[in-house]
Biopython code that builds the backbone (N, CA, C, O; Angstrom):
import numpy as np
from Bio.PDB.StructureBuilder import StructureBuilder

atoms = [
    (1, "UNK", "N", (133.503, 69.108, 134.811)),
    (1, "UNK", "CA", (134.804, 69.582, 134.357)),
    (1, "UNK", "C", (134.765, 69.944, 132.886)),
    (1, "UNK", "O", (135.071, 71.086, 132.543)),
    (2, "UNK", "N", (134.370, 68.946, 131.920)),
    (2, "UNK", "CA", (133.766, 69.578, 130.718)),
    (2, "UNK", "C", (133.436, 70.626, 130.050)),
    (2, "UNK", "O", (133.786, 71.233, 129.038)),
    (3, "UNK", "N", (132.406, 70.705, 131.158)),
    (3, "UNK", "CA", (131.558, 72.131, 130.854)),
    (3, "UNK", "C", (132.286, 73.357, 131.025)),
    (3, "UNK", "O", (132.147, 74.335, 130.292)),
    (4, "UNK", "N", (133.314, 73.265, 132.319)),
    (4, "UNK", "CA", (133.810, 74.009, 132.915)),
    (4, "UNK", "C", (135.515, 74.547, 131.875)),
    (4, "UNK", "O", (136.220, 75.547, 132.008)),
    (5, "UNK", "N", (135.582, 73.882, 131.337)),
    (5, "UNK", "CA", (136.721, 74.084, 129.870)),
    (5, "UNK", "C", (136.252, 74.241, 128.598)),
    (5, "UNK", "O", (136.976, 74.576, 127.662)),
    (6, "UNK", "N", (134.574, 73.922, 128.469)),
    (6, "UNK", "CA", (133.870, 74.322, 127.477)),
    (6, "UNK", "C", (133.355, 76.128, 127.677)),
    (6, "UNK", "O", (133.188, 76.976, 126.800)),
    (7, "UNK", "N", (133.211, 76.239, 129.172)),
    (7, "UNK", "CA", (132.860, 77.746, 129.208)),
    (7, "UNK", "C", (134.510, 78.828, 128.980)),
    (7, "UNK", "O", (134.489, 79.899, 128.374)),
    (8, "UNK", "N", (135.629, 78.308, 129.531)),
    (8, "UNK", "CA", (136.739, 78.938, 129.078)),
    (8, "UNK", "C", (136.839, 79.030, 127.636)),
    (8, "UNK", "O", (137.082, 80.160, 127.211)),
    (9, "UNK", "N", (136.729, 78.257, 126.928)),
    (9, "UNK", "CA", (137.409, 78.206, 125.562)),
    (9, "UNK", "C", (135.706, 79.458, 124.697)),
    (9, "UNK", "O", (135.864, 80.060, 123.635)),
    (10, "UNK", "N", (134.695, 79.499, 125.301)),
    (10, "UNK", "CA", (133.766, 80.357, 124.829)),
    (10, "UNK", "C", (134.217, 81.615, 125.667)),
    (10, "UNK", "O", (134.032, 82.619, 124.980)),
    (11, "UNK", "N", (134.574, 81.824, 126.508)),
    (11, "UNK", "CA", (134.658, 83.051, 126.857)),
    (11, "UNK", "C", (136.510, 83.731, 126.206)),
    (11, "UNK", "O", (136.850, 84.910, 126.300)),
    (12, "UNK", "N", (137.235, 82.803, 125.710)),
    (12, "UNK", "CA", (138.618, 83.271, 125.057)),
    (12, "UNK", "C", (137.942, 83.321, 123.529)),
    (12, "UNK", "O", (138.363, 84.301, 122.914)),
    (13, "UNK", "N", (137.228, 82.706, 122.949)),
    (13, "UNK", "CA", (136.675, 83.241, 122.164)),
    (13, "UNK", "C", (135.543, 84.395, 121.619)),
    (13, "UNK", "O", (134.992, 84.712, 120.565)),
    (14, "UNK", "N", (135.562, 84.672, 122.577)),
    (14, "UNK", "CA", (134.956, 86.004, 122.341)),
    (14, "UNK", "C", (135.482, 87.163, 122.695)),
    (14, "UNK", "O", (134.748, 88.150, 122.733)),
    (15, "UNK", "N", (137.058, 87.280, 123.070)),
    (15, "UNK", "CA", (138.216, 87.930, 123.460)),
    (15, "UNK", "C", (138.624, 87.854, 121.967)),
    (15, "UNK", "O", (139.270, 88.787, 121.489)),
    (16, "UNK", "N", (138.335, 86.960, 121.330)),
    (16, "UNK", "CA", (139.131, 87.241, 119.907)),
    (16, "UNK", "C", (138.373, 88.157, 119.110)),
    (16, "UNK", "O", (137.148, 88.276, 119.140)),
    (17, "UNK", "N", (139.427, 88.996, 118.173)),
    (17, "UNK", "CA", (138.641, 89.661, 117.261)),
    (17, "UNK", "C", (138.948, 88.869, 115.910)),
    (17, "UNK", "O", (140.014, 88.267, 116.045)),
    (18, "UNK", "N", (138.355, 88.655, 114.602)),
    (18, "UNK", "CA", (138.953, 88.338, 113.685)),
    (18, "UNK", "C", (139.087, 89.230, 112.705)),
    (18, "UNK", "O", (138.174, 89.984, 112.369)),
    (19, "UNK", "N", (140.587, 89.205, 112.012)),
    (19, "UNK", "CA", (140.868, 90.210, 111.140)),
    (19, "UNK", "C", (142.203, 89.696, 110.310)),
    (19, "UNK", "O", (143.191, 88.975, 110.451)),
    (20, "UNK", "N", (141.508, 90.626, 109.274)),
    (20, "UNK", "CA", (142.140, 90.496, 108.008)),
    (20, "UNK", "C", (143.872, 91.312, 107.729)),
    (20, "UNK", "O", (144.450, 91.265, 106.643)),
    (21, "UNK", "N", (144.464, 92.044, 109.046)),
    (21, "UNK", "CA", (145.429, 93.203, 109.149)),
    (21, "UNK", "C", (146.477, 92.315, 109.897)),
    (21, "UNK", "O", (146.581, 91.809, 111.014)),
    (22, "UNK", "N", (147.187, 92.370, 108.766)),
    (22, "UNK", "CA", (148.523, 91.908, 109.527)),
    (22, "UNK", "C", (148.995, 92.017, 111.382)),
    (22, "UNK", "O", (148.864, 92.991, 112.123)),
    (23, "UNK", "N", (149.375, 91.087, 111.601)),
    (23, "UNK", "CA", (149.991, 91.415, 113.786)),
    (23, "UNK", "C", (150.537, 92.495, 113.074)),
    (23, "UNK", "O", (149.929, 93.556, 112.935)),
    (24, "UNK", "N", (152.145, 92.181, 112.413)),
    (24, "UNK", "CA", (152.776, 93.772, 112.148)),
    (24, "UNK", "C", (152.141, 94.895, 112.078)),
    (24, "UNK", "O", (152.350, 95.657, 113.022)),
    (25, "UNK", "N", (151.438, 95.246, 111.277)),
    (25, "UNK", "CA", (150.316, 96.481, 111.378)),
    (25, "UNK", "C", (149.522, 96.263, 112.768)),
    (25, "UNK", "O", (148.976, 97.169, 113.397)),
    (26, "UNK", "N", (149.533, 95.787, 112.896)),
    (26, "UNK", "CA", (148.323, 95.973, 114.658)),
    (26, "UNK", "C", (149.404, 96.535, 115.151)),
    (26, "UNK", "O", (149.456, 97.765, 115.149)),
    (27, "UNK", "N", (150.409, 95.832, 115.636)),
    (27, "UNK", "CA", (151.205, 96.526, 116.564)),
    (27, "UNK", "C", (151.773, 98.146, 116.232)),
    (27, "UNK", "O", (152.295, 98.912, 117.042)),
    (28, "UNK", "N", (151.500, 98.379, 114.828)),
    (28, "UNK", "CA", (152.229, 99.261, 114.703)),
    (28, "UNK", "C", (151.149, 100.212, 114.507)),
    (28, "UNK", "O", (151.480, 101.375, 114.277)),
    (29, "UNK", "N", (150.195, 99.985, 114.548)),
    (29, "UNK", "CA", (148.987, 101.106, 114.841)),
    (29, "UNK", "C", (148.308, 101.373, 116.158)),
    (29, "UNK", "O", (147.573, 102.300, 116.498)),
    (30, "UNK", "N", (148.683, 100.469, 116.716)),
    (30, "UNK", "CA", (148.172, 100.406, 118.659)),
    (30, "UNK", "C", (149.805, 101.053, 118.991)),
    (30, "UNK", "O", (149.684, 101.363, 120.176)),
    (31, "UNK", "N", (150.930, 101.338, 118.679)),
    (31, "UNK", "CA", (151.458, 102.030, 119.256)),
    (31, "UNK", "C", (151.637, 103.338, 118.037)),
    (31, "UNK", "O", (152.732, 103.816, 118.332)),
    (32, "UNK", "N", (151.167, 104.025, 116.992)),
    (32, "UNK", "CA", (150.873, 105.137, 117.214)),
    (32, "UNK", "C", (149.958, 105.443, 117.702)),
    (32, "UNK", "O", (149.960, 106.673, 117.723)),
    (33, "UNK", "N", (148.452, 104.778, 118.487)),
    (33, "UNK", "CA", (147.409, 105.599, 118.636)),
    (33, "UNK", "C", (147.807, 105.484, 119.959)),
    (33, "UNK", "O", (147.210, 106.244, 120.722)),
    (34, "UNK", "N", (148.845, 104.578, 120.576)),
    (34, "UNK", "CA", (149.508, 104.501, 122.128)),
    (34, "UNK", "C", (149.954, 106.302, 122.055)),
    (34, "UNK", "O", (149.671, 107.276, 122.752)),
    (35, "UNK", "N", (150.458, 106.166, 121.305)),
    (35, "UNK", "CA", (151.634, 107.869, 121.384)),
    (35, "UNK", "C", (151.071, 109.281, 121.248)),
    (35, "UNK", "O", (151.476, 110.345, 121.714)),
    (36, "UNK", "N", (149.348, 108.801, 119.979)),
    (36, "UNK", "CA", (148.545, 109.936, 120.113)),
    (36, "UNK", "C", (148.108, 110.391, 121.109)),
    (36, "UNK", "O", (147.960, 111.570, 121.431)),
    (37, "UNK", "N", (147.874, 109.431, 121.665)),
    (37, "UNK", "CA", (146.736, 109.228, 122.879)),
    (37, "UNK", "C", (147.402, 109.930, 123.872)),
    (37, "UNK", "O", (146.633, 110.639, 124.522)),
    (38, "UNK", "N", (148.574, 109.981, 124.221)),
    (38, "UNK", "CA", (149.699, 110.017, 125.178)),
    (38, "UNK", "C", (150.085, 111.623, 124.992)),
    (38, "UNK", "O", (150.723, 112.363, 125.740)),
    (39, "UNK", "N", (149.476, 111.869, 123.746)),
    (39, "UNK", "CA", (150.235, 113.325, 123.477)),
    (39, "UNK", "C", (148.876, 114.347, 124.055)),
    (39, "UNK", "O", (148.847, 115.385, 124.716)),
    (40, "UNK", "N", (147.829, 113.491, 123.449)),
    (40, "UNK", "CA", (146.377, 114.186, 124.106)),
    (40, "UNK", "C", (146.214, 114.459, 125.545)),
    (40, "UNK", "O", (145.597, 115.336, 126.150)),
    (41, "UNK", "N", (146.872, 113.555, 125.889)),
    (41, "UNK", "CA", (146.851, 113.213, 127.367)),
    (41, "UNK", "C", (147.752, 114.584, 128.128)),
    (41, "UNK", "O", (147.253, 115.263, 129.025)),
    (42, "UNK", "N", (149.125, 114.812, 127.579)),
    (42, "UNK", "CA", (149.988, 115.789, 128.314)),
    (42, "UNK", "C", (149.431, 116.992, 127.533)),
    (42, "UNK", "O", (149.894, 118.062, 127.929)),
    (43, "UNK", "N", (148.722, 117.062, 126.716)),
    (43, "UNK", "CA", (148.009, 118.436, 126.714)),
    (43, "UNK", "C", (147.038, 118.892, 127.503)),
    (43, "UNK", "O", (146.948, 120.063, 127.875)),
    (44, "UNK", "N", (146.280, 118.001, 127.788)),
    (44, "UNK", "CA", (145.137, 117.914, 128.703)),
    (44, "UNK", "C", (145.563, 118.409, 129.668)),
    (44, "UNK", "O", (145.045, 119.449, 130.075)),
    (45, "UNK", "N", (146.697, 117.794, 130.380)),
    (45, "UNK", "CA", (147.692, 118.378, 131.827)),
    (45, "UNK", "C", (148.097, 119.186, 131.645)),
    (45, "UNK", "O", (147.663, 119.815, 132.611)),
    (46, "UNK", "N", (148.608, 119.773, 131.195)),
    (46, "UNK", "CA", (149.162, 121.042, 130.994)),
    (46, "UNK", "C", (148.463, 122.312, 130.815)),
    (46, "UNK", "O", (148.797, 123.421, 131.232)),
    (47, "UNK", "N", (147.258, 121.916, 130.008)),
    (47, "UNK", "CA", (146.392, 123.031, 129.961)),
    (47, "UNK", "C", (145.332, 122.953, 131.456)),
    (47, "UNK", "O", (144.828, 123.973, 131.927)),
    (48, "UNK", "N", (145.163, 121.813, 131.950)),
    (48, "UNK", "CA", (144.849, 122.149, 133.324)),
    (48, "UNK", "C", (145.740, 122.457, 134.317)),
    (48, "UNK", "O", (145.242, 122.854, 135.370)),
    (49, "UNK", "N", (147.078, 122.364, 134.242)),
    (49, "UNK", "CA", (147.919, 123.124, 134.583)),
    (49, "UNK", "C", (147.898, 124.395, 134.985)),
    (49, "UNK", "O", (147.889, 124.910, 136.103)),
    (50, "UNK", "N", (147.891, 125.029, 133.371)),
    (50, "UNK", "CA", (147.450, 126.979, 133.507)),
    (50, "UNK", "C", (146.435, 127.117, 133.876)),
    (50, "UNK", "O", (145.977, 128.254, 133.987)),
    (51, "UNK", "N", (145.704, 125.999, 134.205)),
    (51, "UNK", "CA", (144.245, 126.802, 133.682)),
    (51, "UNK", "C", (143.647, 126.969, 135.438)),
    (51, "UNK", "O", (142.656, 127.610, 135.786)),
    (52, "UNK", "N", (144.698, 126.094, 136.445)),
    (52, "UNK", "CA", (144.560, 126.372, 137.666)),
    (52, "UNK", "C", (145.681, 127.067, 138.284)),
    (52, "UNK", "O", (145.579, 127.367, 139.473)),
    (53, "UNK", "N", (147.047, 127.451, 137.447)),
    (53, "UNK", "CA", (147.606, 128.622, 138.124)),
    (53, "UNK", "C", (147.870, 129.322, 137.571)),
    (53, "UNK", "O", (149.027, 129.704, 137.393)),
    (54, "UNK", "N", (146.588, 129.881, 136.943)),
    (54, "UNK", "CA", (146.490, 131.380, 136.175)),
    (54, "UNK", "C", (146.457, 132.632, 137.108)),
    (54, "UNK", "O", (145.750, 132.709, 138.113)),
    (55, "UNK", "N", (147.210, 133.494, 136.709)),
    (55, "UNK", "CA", (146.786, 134.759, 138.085)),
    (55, "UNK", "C", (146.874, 136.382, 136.879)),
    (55, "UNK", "O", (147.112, 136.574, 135.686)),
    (56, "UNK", "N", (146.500, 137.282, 138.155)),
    (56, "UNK", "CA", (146.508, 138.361, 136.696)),
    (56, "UNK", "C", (144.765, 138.852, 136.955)),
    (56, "UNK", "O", (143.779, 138.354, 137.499)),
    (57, "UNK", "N", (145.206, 140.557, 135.952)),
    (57, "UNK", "CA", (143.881, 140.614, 136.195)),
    (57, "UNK", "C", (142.914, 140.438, 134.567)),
    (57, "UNK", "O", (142.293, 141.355, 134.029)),
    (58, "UNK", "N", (143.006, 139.335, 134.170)),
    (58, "UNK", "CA", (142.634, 138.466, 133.094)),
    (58, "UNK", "C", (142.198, 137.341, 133.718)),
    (58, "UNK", "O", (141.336, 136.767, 133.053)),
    (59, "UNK", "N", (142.402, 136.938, 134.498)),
    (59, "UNK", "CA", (142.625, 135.763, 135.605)),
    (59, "UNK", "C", (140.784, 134.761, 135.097)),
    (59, "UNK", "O", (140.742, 133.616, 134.647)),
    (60, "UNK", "N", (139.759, 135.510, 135.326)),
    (60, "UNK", "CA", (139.026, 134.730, 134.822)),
    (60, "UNK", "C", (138.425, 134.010, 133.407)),
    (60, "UNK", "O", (137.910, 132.912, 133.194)),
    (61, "UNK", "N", (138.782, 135.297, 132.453)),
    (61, "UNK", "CA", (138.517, 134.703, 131.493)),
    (61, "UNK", "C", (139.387, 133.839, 130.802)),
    (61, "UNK", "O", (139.053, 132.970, 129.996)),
    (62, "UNK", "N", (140.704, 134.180, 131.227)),
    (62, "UNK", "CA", (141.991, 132.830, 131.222)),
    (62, "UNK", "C", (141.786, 131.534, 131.124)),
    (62, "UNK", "O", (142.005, 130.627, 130.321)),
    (63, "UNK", "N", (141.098, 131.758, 132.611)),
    (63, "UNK", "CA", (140.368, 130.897, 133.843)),
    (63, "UNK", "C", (139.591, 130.118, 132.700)),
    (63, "UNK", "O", (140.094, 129.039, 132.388)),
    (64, "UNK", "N", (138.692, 130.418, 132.175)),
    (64, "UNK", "CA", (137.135, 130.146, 131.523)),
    (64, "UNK", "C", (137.753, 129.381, 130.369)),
    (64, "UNK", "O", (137.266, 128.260, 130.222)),
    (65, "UNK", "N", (138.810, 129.754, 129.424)),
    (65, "UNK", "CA", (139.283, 129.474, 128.142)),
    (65, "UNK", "C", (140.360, 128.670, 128.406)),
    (65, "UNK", "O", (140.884, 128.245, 127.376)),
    (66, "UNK", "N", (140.803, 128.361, 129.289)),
    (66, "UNK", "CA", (141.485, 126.990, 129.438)),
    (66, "UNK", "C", (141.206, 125.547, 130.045)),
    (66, "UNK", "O", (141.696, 124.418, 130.066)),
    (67, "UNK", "N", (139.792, 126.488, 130.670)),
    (67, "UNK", "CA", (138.462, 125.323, 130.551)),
    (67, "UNK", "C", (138.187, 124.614, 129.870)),
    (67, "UNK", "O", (138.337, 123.399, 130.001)),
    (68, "UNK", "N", (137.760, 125.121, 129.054)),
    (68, "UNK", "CA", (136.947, 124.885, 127.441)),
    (68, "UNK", "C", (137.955, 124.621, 126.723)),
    (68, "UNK", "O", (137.458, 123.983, 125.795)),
    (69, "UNK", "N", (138.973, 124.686, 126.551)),
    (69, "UNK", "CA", (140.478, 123.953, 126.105)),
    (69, "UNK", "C", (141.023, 122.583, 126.326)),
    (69, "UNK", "O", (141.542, 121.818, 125.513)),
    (70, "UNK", "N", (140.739, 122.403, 127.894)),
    (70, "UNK", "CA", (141.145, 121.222, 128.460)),
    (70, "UNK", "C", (140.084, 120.333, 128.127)),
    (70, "UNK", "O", (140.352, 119.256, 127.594)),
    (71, "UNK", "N", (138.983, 120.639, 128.365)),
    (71, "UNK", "CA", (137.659, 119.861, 128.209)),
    (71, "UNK", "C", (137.381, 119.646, 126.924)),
    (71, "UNK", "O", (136.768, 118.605, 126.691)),
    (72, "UNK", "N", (137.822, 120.751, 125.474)),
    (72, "UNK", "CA", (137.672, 119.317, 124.285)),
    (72, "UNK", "C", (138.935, 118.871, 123.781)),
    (72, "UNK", "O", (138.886, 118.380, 122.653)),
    (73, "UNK", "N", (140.489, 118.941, 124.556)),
    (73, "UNK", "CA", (141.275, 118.005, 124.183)),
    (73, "UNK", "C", (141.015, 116.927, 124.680)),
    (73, "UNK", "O", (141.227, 115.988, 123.913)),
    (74, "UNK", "N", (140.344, 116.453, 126.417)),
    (74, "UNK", "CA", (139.554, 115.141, 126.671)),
    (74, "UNK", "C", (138.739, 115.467, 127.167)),
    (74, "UNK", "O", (138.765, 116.127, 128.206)),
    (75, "UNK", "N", (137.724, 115.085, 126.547)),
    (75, "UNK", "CA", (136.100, 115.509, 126.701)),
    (75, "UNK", "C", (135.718, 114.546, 128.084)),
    (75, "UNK", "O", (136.266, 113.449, 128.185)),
    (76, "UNK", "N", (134.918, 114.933, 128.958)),
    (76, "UNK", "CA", (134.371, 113.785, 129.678)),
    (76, "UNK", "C", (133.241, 113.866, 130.230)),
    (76, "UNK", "O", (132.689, 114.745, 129.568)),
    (77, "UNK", "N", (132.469, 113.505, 131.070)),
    (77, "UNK", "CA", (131.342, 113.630, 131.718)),
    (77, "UNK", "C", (131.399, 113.980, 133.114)),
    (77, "UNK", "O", (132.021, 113.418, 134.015)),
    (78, "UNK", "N", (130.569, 115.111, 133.160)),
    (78, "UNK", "CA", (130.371, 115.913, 134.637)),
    (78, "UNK", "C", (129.756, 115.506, 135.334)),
    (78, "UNK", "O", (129.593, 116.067, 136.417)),
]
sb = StructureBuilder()
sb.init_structure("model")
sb.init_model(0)
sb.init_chain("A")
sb.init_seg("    ")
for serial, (resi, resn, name, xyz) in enumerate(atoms, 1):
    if name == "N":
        sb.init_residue(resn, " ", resi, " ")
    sb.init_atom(name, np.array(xyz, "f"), 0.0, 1.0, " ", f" {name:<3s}", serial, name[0])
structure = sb.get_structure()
């Protein structure tokens, strides 16, 4: 049993970070990068949005450049 409350209290400690930044400032920088993040996010949608109901006879290179739009507002792996 010991051991077994000695391995909890090592594994919540290493969940901790230690720092020198006020909670107030944490919170208030995890929710602007909450809101950046969030804004990156509905661009991302949106430009895959057009970028799959593009029509027209432009239609591919539209097509191509809202690709490459969507993909470095969130970059990811293919």
């Amino acid at each position: 049993m010991k051991n077994h409350v000695r391995q909890i209290e090592v594994q919540e400690a290493s969940r901790t970070t230690l720092s020198d930044i006020d909670p107030q400032a944490v919170r208030n920088i995890s929710g602007a990068l909450n809101s950046l993040l969030a804004d990156v996010f509905a661009l991302y949608l949106k430009t895959k949005n057009f970028h799959w109901h593009m029509s027209g006879p432009h239609f591919r290179d539209y097509h191509l450049l809202l690709d490459d739009h969507g993909d470095s507002a969130l970059p990811h792996d293919r």
